[in-house]
NULUMMI-222602 format. One line per 3 residues: number of its first residue (from 1); their letters; for each residue x, y, z of N, C-alpha, C. Coordinates in nm, 2 decimals, m for minus. Layout:
<rs>
NUM) a) X:Y:Z:X:Y:Z:X:Y:Z ~ ...
</rs>
This chain:
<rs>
1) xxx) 3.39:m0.89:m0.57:3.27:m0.97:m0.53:3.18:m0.99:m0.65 ~ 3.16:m1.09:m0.67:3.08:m1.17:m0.75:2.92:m1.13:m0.74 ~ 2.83:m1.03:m0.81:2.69:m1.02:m0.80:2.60:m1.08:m0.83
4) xxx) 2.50:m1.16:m0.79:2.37:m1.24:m0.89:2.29:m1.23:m0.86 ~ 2.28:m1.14:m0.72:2.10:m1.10:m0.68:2.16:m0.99:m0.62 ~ 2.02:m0.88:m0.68:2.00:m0.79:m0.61:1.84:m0.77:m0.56
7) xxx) 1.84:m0.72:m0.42:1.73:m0.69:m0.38:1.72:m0.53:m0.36 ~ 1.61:m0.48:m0.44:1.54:m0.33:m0.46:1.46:m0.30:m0.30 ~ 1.47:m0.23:m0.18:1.42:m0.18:m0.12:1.34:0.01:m0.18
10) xxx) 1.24:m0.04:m0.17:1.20:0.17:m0.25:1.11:0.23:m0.17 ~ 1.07:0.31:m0.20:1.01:0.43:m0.12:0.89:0.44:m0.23 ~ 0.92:0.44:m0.38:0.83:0.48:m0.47:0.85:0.41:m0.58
13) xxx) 0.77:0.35:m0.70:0.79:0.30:m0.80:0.67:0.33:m0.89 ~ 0.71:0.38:m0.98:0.62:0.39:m1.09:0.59:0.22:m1.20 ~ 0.47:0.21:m1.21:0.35:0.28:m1.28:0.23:0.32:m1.13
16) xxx) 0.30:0.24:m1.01:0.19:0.23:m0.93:0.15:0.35:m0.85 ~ 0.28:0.43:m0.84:0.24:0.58:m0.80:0.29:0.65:m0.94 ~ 0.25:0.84:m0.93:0.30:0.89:m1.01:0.46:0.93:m1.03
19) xxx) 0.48:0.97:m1.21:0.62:0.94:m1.21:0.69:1.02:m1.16 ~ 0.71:1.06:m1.03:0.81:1.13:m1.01:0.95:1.05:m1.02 ~ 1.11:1.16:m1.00:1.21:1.12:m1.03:1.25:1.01:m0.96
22) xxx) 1.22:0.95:m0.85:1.23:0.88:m0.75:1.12:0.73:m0.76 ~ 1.01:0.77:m0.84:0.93:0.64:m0.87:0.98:0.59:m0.96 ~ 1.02:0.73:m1.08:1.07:0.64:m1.25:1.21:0.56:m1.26
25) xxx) 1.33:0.60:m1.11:1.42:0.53:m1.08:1.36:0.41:m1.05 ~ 1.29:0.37:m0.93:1.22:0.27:m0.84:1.21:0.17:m0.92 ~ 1.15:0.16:m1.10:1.15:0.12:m1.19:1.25:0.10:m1.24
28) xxx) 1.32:0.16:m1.31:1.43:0.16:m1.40:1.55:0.10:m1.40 ~ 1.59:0.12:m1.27:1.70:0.08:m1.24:1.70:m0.11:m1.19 ~ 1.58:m0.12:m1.12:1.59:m0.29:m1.11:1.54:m0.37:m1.22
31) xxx) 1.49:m0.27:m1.33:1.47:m0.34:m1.49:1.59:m0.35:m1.56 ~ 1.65:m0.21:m1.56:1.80:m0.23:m1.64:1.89:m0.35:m1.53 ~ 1.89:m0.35:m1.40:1.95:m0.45:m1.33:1.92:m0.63:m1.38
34) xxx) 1.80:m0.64:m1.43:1.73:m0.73:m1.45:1.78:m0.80:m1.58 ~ 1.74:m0.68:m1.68:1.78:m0.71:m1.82:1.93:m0.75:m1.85 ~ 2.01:m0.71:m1.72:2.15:m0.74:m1.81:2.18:m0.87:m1.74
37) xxx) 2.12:m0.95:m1.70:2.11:m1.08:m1.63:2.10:m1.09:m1.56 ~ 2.13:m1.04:m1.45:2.09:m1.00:m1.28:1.98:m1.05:m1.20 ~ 1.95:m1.12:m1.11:1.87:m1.19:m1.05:1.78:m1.08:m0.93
40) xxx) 1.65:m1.03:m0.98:1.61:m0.90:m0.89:1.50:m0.97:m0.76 ~ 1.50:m0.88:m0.72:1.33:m0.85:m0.65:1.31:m0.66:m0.58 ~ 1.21:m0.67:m0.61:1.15:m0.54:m0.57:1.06:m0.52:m0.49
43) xxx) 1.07:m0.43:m0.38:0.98:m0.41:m0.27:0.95:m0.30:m0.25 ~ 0.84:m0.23:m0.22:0.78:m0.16:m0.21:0.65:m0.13:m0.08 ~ 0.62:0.01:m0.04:0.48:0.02:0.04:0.37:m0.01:m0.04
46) xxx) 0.24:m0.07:0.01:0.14:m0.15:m0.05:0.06:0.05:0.02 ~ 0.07:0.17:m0.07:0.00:0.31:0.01:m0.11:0.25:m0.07 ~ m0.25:0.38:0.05:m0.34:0.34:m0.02:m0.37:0.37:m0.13
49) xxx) m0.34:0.42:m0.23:m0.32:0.51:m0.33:m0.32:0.44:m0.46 ~ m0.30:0.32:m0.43:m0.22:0.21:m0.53:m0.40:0.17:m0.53 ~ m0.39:0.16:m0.69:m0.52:0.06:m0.75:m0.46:m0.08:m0.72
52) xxx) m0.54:m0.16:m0.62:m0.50:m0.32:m0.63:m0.59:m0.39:m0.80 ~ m0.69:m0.33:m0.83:m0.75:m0.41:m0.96:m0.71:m0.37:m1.07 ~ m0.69:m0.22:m1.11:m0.56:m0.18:m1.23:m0.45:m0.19:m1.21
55) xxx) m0.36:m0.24:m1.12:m0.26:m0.30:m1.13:m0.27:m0.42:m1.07 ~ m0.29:m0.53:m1.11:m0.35:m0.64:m1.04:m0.23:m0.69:m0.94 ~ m0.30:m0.61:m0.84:m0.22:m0.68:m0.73:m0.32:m0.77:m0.66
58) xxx) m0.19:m0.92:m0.62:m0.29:m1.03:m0.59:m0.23:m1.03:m0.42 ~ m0.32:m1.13:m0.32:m0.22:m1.11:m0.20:m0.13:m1.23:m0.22 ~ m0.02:m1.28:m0.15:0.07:m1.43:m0.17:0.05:m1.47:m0.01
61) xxx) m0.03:m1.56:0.02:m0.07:m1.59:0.16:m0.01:m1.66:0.21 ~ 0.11:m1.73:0.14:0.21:m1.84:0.18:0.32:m1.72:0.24 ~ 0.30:m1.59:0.23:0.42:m1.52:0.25:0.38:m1.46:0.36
64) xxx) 0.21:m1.44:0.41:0.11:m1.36:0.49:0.15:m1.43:0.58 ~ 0.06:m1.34:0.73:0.04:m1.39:0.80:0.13:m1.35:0.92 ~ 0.25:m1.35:0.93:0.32:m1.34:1.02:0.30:m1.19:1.08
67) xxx) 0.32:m1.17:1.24:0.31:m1.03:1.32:0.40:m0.95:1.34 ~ 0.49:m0.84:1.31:0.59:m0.81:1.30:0.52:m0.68:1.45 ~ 0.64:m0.68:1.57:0.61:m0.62:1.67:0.69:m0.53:1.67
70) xxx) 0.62:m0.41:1.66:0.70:m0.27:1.71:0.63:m0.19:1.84 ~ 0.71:m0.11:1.91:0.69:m0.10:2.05:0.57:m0.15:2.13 ~ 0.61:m0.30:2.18:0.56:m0.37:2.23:0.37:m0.41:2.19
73) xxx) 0.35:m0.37:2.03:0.29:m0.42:1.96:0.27:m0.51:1.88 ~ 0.14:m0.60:1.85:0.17:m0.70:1.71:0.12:m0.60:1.59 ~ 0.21:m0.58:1.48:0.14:m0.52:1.36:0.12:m0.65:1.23
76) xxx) m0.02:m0.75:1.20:m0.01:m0.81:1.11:0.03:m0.83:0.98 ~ 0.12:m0.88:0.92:0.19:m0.84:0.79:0.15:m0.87:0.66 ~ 0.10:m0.88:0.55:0.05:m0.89:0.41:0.11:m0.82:0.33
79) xxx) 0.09:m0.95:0.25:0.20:m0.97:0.13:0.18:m0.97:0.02 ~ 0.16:m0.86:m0.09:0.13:m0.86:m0.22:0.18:m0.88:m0.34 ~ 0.14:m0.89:m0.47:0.25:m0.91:m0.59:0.20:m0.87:m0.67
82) xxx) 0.23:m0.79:m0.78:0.23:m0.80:m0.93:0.35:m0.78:m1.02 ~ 0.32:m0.82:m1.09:0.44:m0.80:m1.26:0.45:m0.68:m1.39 ~ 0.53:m0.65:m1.34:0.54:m0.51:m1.41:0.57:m0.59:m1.58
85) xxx) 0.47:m0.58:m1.68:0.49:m0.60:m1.81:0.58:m0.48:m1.91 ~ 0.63:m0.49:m1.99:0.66:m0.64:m2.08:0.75:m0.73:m1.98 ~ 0.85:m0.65:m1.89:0.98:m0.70:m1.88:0.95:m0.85:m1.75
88) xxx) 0.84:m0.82:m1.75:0.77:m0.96:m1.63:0.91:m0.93:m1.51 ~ 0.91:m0.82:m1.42:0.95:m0.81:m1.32:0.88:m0.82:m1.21 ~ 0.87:m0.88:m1.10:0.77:m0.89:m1.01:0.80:m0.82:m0.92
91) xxx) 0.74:m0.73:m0.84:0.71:m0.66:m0.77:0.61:m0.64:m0.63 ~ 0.70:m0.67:m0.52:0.62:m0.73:m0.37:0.60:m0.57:m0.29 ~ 0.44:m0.57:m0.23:0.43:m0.47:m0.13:0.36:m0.52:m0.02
94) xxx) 0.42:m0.41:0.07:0.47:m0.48:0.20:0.31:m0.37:0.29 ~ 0.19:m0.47:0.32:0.08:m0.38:0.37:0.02:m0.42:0.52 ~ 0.00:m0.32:0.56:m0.05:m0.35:0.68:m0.15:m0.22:0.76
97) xxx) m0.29:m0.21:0.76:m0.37:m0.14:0.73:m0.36:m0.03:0.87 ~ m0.28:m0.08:0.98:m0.20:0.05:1.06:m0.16:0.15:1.01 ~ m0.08:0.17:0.89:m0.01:0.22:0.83:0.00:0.25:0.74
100) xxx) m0.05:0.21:0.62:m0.11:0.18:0.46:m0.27:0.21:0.49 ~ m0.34:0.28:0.48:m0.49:0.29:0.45:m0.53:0.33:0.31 ~ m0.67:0.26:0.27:m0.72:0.32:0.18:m0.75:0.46:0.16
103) xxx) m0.69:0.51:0.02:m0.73:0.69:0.02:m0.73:0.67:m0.11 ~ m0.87:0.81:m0.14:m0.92:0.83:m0.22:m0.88:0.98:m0.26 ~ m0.75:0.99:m0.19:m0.67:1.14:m0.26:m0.54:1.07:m0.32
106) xxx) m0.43:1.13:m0.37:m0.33:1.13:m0.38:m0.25:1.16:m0.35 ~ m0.26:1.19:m0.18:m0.12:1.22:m0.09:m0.11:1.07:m0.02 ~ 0.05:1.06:m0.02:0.09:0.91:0.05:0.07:0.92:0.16
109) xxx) 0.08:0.84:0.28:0.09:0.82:0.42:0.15:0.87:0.46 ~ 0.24:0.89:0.40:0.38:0.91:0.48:0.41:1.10:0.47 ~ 0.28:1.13:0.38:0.27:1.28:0.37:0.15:1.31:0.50
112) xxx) 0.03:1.21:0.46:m0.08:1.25:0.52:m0.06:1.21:0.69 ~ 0.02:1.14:0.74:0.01:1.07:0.83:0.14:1.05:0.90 ~ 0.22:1.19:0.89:0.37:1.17:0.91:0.45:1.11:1.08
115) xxx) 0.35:1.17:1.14:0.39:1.10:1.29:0.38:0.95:1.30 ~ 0.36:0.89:1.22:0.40:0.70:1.19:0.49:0.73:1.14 ~ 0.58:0.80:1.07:0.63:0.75:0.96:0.80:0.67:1.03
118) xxx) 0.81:0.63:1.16:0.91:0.61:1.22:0.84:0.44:1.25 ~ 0.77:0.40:1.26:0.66:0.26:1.26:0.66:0.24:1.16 ~ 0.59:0.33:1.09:0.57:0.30:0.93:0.75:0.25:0.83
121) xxx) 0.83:0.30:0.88:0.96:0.27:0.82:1.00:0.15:0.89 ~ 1.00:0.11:1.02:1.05:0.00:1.09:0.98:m0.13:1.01 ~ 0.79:m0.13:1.00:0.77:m0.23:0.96:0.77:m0.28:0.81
124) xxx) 0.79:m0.14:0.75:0.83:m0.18:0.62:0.94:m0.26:0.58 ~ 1.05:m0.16:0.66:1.21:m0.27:0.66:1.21:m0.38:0.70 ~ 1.12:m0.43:0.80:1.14:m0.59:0.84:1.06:m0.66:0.80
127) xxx) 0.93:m0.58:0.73:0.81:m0.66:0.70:0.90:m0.75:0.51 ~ 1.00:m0.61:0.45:1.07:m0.72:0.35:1.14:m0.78:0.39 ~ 1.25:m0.75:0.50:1.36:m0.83:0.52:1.31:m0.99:0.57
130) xxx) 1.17:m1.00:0.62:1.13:m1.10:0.66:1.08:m1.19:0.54 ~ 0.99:m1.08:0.49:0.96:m1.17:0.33:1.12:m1.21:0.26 ~ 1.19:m1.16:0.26:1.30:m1.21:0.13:1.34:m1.34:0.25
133) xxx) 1.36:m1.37:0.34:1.40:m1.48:0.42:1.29:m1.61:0.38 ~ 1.15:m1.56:0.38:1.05:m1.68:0.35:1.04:m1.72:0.20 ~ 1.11:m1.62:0.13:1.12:m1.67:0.00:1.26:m1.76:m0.04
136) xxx) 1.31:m1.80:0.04:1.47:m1.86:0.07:1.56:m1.80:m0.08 ~ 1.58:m1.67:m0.08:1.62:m1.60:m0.16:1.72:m1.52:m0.11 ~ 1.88:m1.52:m0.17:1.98:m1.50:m0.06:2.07:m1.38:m0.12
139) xxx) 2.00:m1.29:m0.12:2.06:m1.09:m0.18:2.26:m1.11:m0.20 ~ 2.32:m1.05:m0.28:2.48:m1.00:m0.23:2.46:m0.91:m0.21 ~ 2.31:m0.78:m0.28:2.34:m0.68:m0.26:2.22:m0.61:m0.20
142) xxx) 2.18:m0.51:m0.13:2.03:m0.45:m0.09:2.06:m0.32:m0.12 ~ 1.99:m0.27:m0.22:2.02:m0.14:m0.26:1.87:m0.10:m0.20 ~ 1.88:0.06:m0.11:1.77:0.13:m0.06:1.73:0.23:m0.08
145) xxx) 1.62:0.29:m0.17:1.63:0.40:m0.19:1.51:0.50:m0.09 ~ 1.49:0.59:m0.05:1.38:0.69:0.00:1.41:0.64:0.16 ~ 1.37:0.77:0.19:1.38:0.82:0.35:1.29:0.70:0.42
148) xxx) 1.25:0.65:0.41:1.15:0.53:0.50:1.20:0.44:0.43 ~ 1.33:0.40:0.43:1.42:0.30:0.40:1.58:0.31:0.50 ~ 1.58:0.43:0.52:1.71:0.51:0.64:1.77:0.42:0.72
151) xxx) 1.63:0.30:0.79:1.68:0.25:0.92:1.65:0.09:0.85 ~ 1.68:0.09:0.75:1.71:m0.08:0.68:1.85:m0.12:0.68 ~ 1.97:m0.02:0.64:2.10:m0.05:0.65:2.14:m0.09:0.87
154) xxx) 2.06:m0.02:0.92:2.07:m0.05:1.06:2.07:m0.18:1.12 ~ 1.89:m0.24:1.01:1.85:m0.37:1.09:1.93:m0.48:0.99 ~ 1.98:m0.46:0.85:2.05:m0.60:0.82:2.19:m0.60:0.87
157) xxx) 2.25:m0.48:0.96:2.36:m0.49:0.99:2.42:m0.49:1.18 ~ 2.29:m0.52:1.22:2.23:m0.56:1.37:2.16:m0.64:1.38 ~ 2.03:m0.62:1.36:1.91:m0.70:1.39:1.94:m0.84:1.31
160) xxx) 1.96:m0.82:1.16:1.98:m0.97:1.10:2.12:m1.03:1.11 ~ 2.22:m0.98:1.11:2.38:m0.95:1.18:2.39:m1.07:1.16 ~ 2.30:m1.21:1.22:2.35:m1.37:1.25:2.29:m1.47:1.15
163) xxx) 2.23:m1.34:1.06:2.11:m1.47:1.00:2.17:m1.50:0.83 ~ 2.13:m1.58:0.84:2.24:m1.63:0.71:2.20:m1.56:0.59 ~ 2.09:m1.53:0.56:2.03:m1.47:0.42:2.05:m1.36:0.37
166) xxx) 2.14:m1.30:0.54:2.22:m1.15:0.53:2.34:m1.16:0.56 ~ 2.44:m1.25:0.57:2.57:m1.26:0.62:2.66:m1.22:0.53 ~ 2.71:m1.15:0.52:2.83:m1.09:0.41:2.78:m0.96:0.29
169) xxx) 2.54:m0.96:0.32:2.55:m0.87:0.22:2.56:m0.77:0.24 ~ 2.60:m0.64:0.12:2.64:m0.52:0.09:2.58:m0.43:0.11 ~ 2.53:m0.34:0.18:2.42:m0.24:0.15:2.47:m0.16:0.10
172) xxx) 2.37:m0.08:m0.02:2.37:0.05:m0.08:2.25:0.13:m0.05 ~ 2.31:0.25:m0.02:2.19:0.33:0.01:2.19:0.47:m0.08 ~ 2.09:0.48:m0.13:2.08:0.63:m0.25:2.06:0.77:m0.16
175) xxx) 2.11:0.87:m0.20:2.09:0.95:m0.15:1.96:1.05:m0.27 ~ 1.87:1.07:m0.17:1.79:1.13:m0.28:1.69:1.31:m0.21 ~ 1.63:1.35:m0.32:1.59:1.48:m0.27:1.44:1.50:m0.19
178) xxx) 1.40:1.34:m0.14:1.28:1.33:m0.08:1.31:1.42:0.05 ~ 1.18:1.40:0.13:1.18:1.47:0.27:1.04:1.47:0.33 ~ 1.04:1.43:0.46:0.94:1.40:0.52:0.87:1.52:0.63
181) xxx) 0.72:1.55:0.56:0.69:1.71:0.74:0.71:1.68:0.78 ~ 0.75:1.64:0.85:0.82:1.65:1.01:0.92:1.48:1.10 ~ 0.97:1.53:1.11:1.11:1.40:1.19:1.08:1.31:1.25
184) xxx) 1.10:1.19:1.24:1.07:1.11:1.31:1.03:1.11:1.45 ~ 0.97:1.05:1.49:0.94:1.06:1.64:1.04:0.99:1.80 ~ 0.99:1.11:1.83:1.13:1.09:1.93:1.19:0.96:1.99
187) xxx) 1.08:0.88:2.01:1.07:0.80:2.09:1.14:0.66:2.00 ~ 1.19:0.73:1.85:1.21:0.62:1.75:1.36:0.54:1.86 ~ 1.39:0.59:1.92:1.54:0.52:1.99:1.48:0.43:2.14
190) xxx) 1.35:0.45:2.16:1.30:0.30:2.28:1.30:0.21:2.17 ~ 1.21:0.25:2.04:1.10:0.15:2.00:1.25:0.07:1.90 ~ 1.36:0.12:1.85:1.49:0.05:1.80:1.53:m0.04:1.94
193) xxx) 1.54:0.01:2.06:1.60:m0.02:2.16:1.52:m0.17:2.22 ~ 1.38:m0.20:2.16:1.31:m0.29:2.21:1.31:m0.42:2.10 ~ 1.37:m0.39:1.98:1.40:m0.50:1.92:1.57:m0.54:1.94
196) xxx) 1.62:m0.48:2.03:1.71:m0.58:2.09:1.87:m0.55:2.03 ~ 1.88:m0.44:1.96:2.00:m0.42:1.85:2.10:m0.32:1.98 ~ 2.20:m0.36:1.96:2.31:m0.28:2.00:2.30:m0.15:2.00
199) xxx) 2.29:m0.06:2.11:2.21:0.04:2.14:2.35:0.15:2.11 ~ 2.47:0.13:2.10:2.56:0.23:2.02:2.56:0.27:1.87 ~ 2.45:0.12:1.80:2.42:0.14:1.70:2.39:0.23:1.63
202) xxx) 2.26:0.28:1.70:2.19:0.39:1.66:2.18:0.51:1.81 ~ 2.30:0.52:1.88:2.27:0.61:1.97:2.26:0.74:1.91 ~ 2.29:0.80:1.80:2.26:0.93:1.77:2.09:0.97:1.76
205) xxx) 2.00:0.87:1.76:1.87:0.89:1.78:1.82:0.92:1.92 ~ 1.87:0.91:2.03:1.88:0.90:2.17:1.83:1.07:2.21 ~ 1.73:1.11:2.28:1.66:1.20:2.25:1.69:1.32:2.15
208) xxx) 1.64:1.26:2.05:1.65:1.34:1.91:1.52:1.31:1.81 ~ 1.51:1.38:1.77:1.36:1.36:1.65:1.46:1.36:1.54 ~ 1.53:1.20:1.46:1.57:1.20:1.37:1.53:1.34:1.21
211) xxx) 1.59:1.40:1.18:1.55:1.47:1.07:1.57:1.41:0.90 ~ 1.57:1.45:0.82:1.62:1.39:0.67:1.76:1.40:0.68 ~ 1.83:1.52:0.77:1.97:1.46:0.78:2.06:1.34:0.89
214) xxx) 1.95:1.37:0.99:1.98:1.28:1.10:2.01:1.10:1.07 ~ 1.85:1.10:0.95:1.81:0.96:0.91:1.89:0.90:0.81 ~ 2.01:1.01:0.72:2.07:1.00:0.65:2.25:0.92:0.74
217) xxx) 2.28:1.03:0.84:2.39:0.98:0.93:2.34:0.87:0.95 ~ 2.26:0.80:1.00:2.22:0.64:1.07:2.26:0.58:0.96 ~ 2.23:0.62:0.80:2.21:0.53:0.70:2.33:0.51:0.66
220) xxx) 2.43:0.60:0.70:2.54:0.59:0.62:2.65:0.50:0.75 ~ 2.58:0.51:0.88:2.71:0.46:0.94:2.68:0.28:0.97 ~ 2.59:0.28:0.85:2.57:0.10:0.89:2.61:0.04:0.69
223) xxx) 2.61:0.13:0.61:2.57:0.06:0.48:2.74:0.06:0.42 ~ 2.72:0.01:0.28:2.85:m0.03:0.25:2.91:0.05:0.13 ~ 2.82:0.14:0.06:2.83:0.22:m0.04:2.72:0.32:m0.07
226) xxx) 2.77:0.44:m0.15:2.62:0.53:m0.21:2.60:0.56:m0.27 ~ 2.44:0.60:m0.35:2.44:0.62:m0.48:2.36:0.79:m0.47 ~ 2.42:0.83:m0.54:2.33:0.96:m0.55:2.26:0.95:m0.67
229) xxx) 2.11:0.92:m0.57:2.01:0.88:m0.73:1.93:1.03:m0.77 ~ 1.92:1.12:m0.68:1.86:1.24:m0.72:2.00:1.39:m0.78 ~ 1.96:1.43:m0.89:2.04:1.57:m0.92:2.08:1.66:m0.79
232) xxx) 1.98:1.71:m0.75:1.97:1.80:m0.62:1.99:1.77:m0.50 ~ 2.09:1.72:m0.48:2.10:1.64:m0.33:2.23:1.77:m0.26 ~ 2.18:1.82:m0.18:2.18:1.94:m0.06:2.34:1.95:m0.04
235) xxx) 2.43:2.03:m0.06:2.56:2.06:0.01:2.60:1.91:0.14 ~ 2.51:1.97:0.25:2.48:1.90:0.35:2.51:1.72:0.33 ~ 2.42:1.69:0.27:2.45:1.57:0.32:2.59:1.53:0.20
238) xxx) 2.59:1.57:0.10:2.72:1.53:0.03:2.86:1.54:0.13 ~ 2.84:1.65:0.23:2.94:1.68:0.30:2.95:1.53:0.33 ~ 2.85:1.46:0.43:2.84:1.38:0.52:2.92:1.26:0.43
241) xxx) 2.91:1.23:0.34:2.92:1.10:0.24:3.05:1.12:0.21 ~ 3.11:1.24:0.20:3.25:1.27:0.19:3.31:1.23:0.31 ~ 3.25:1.25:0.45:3.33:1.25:0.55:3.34:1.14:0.56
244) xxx) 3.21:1.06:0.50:3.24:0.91:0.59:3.32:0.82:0.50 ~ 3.38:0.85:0.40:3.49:0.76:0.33:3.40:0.64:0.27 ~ 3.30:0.60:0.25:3.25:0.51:0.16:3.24:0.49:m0.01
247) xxx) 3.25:0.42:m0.07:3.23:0.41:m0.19:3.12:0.51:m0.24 ~ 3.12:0.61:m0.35:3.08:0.68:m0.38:3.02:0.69:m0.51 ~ 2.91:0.64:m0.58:2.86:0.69:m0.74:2.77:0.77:m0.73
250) xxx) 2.85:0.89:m0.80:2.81:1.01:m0.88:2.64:1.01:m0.91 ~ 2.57:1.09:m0.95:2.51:1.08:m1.02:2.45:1.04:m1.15 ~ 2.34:0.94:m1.21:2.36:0.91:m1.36:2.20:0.95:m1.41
253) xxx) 2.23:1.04:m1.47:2.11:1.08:m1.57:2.05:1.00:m1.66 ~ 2.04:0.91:m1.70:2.05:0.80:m1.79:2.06:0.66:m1.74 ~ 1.92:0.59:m1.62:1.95:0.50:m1.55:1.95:0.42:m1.62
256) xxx) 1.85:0.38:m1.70:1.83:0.27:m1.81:1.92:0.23:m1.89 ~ 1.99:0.29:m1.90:2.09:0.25:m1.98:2.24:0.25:m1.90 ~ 2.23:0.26:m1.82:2.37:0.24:m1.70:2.36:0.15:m1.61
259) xxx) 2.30:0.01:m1.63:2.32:m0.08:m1.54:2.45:m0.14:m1.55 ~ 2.56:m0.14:m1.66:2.67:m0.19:m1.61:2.81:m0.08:m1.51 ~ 2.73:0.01:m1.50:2.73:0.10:m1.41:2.77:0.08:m1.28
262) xxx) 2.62:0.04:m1.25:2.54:0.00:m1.11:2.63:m0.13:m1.08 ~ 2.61:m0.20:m1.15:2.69:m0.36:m1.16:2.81:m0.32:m1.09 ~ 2.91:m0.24:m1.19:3.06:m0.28:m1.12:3.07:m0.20:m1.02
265) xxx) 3.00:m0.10:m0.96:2.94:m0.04:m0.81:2.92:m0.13:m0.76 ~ 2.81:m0.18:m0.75:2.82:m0.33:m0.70:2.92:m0.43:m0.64 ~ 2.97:m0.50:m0.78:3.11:m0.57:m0.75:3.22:m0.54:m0.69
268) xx) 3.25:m0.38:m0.70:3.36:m0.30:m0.62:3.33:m0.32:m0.48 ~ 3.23:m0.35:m0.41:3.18:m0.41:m0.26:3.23:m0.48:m0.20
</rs>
């Protein structure tokens, strides 16, 4: 398969949070993807944590505006940008002040505020998969990294299943050493069940409080390949990634300089 866009789903990206191993990837990898010709975009949560005036983030209003509904809610969607210098990569986050609040500490949402983090993940995943649609910009590949990305291989392989901007693409999902206090919320298999997706889909959520391994099984039984982007990634779920027979890349210490790496991972799709 022939690669020329890829779309970055993240959890974390540095400069805008700090560098952990998981932000400095968030970065790295859709720069080296970039630099070697590759056609990117990058998405990210708009936490509150993020300076919008030291990183000048602007809003894109042409992209705003639309209500994305999770259990039988409107949640309003806003749309940000800035350009990561030198390499002028641009970089969209996905905000919505349910979920994203202003804070004046340095713990994320998704630390401080963990009982969203099953809303907070839904509207993240559709608040980009909706943006990359209004940018008439058409992925081969959606690579996903961090645990509030779990249930994105779900919705482009159900929910968007018919829609042309997703028909044929690849998902990759990273396996990494994040983890969330505490499991999704129970009720995450009505609030899946009310956007209308094939309920065998995701029946392993079906009274269960998804955990980091639970959200991992969902991620693996919809996506097309994996990356193990963290060193430390648990016996456990390696088992899982073994069982399920999908394409497999190893770990690479050295992301920046292994995007033709990533590439023929890619193309092997």
């Amino acid at each position: 398969m022939d690669v020329n866009k890829v779309l970055f789903i993240s959890q974390e990206i540095s400069p805008y949070l700090p560098d952990t191993p998981m932000a400095v990837m968030g970065r790295e990898l859709p720069q080296a993807v970039q630099e070697s010709g590759l056609e990117v975009r990058t998405f990210m949560p708009k936490y509150g944590f993020i300076n919008e005036r030291r990183n000048q983030l602007h809003e894109v209003i042409r992209l705003s505006g639309m209500n994305i509904a999770i259990d039988d809610a409107d949640h309003p969607l806003i749309i940000k940008v800035a350009t990561l210098q030198p390499v002028r990569m641009q970089v969209y986050f996905i905000f919505n002040e349910d979920y994203f609040t202003k804070s004046i500490t340095k713990e994320l949402e998704t630390a401080s505020s963990p009982s969203d983090n099953d809303e907070r993940s839904i509207f993240f995943v559709r608040g980009t998969l909706e943006t990359v649609k209004k940018l008439r910009w058409v992925p081969e590949v959606i690579h996903c990294t961090g645990l509030i990305t779990a249930l994105a291989p779900l919705y482009i392989k159900d929910f968007y299943a018919d829609d042309p901007s997703y028909q044929g693409t690849k998902v990759v999902y990273s396996l990494t050493d994040d983890d969330f206090a505490e499991p999704f919320d129970v009720r995450l298999y009505e609030k899946l069940k009310f956007d209308g997706m094939k309920e065998e889909n995701f029946a392993l959520a079906k009274d269960t409080a998804l955990d980091k391994v639970g959200l991992t099984k969902l991620a693996l039984q919809h996506c097309d390949g994996v990356v193990q982007a963290s060193e430390n990634v648990s016996e456990e779920i390696l088992a899982l990634v073994k069982e399920s027979g999908l394409p497999f890349l190893p770990y690479q210490a050295d992301v920046a300089n292994n995007a033709e790496t990533y590439k023929a991972f890619y193309e092997s799709l």
